[in-house]
C-alpha positions in Angstrom: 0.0 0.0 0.0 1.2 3.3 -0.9 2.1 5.9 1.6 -0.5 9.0 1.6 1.3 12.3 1.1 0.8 15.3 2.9 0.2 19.1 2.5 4.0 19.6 3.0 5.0 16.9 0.4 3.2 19.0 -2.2 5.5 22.2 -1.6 3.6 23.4 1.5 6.3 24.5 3.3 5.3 24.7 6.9 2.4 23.5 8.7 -0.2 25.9 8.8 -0.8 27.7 11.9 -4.3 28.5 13.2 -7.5 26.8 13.7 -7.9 23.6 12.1 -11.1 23.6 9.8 -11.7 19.6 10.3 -14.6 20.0 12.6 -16.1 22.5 10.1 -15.5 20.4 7.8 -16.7 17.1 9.0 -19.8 19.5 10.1 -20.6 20.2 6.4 -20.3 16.9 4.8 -22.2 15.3 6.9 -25.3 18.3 6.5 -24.6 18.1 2.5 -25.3 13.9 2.9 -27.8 14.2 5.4 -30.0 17.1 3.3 -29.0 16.5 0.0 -28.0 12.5 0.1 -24.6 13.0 -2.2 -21.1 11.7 -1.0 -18.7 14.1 -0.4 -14.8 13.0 -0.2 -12.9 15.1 2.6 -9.7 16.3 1.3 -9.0 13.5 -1.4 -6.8 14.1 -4.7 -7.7 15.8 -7.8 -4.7 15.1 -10.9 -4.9 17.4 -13.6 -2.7 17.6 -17.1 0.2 19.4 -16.1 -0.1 21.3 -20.0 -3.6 21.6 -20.4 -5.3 21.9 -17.1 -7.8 18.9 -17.7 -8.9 17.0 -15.4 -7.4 13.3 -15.3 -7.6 11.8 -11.8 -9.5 11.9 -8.7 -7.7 9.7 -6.2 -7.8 8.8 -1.9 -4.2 8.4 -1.9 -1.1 9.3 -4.4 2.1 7.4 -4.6 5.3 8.9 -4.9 5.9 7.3 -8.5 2.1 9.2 -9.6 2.6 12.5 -7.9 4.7 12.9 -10.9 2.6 12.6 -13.7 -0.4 15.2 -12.5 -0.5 18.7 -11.0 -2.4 17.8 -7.8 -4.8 19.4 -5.6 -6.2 18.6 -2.4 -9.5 20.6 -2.2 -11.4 20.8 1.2 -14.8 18.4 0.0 -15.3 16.5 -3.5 -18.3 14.7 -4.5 -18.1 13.0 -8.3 -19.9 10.0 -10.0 -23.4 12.3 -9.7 -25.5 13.6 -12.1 -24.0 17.2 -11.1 -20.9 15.7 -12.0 -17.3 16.9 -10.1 -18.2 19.3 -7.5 -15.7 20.9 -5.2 -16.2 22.9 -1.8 -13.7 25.0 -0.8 -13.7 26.4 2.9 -11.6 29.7 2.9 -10.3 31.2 6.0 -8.1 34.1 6.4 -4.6 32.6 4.8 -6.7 32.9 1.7 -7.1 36.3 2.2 -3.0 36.4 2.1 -2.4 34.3 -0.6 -5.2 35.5 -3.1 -2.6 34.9 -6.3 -2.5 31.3 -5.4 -6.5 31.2 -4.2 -7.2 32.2 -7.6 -5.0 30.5 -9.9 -6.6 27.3 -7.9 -10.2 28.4 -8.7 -9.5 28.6 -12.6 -8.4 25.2 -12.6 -11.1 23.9 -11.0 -13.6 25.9 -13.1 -11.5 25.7 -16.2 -11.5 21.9 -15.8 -15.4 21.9 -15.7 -15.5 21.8 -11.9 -18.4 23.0 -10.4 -16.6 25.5 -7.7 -18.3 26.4 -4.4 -15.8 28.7 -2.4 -17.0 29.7 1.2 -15.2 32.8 2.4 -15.6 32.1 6.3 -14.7 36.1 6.6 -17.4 37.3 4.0 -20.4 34.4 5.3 -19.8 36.1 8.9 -19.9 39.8 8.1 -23.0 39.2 5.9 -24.7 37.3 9.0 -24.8 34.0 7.5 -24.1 30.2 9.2 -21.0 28.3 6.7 -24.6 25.7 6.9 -26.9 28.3 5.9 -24.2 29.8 3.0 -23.4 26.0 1.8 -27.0 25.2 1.5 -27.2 28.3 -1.1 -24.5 27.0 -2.9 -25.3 23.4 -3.6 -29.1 24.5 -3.7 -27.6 26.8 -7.2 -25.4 24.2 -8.8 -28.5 21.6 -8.2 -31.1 24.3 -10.3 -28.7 25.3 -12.4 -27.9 21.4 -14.1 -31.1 21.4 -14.5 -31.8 24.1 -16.2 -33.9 26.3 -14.2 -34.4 29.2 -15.7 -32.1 32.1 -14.4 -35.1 34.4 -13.3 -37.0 32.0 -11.3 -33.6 30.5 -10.0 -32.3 34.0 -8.8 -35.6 35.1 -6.9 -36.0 32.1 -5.1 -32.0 31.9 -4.1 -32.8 35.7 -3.3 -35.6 34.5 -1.4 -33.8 32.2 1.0 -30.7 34.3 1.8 -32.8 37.0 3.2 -34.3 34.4 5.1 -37.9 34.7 3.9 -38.0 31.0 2.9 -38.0 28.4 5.5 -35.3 25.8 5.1 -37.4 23.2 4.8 -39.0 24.4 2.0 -36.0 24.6 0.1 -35.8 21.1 -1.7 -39.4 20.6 -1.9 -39.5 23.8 -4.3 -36.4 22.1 -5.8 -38.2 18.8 -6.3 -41.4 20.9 -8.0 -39.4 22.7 -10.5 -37.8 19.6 -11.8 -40.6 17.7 -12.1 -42.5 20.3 -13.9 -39.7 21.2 -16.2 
């Protein structure tokens, strides 16, 4: 069995220092199986083409002979083999806020890969009032009415709709469920 690398044996060079986000997100992929039933990875491997930017591999573990062939990320959640296809959640605290260069060079190869992207800014959920649950459920609540095609007007009042609160969460998936069925 091959050993499972680390951060550090990707060119992190220190351990971060700070709150560890593992509770958070343990938190949040249990809530996304729970209310949504899809399978969310915590902090597997994504490969991508090291020319190209495509992506080539989605792995638990890398060996040292692979780590050559890919560029390799380590996102935060991944959930793949659904209908939505690859989607990635991100949970960004404040080092992200100090490396924005690298923070953004990793978002356009997830999006330029075809990756559906959610990124939650813990700084900018907090100041707008909103729970990481509450901000996640937005998110995944988009991507899911997006793939299907809702159209944008109807999508953006209702997501307008439940971040000011006006919609109860329970609510949510049922009016989900209803616009896919009468598509």
């Amino acid at each position: 069995m091959t050993k499972k690398l680390s951060g550090i044996a990707y060119g992190q060079r220190v351990k971060q220092k700070g709150q560890s986000d593992l509770v958070q997100l343990v938190a949040m992929k249990t809530f996304l199986k729970d209310r949504f039933h899809m399978e969310f990875k915590r902090e597997w491997y994504v490969g991508f083409d090291k020319e190209y930017g495509y992506l080539c591999r989605i792995a638990e573990q890398v060996g040292r002979k692979e780590q050559q062939r890919f560029r390799w990320k380590n996102p935060d959640l991944l959930s793949f083999g659904s209908k939505y296809g690859v989607i990635i959640v991100e949970l960004d605290g404040s080092v992200h806020d100090r490396k924005v260069a690298k923070t953004e060079e990793r978002n356009e190869l997830f999006r330029g890969a075809g990756i559906k992207l959610i990124v939650l800014n813990i700084a900018n959920i907090r100041e707008s009032g909103q729970t990481i649950t509450n901000r996640l459920d937005y998110e995944i609540i988009k991507v899911c009415l997006i793939m299907n095609n809702v159209e944008s007007f109807v999508l953006e009042a209702r997501l307008r709709q439940i971040s000011e609160g006006k919609v109860q969460e329970y609510h949510i998936m049922d009016y989900y469920k209803h616009l896919v069925k009468h598509k």
